[in-house]
Each structure stands twice: as structure tokens, then as C-alpha cells.
C-alpha positions in Angstrom: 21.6 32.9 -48.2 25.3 33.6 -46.1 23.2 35.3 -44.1 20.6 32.8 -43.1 23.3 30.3 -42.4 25.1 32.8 -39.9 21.7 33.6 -38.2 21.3 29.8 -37.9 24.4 28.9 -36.8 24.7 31.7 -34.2 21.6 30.2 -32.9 22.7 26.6 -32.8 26.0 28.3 -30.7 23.7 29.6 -28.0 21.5 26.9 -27.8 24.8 24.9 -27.0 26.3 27.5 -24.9 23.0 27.9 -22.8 22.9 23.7 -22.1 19.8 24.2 -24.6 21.4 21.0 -26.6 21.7 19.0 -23.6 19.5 16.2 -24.6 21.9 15.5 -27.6 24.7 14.8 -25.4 26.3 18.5 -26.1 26.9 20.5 -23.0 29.7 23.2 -22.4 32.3 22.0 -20.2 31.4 24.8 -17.8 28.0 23.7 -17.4 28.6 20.2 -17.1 31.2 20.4 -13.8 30.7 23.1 -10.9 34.1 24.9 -10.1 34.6 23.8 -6.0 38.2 25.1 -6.1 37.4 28.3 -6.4 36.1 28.3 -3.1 39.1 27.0 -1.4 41.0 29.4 -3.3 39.0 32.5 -1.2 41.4 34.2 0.9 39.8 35.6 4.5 35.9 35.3 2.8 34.8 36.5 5.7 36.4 39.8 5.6 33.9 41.0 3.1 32.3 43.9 3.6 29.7 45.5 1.2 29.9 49.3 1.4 27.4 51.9 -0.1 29.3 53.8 -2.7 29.0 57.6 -0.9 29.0 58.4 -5.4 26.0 57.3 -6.2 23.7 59.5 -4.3 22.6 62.9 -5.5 25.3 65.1 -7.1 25.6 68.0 -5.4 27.3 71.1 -7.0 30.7 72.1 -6.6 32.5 75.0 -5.5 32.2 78.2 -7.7 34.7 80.3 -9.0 
């Protein structure tokens, strides 16, 4: 039985958390606003520069002893 009403209520709390409950009025506070500051807050955005990590490639063996 406790375990049923953990299962349920875990499922109620991502309902909720997803904006599932929405139509009762309940939405997260992070769903219900956007979060424009954060976009002022950037610091030289433009700068950005996406780099291919020279890691992920093939490994190749090291130097042996």
C-alpha cells in the first residue's frame, strides 16, 4: 500500500513539474515565466567559439617502454 501511494504521488510530482497539470491552474514557477535576464547577463556572446574536442577521435596507442 506505502508503496502505491509513493508511485502515485511521484507521478502526480512530474505531471506538475512537466506543466502536465496546467489545466488545474498548477504550473512550476519556471515554466510559467521565461528567464530574459539571463541574456543580458551574457558577457561578449559573441566570442563563442565551438571547438572539436581533438579527445574524442580514435585513441591511438602510446609510447612503449
Amino acid at each position: 500500500m506505502l508503496v502505491a501511494l509513493l508511485l502515485l504521488a511521484n507521478l502526480i510530482y512530474f505531471a506538475w513539474a512537466r506543466g502536465g497539470l496546467a489545466m488545474f491552474g498548477t504550473v512550476p514557477a519556471r515554466l510559467s515565466q521565461s528567464e530574459p535576464e539571463r541574456l543580458t547577463q551574457q558577457i561578449r556572446p559573441q566570442l563563442l567559439q565551438i571547438r572539436k574536442d581533438e579527445g574524442t577521435g580514435p585513441s591511438s596507442p602510446g609510447p612503449k617502454p
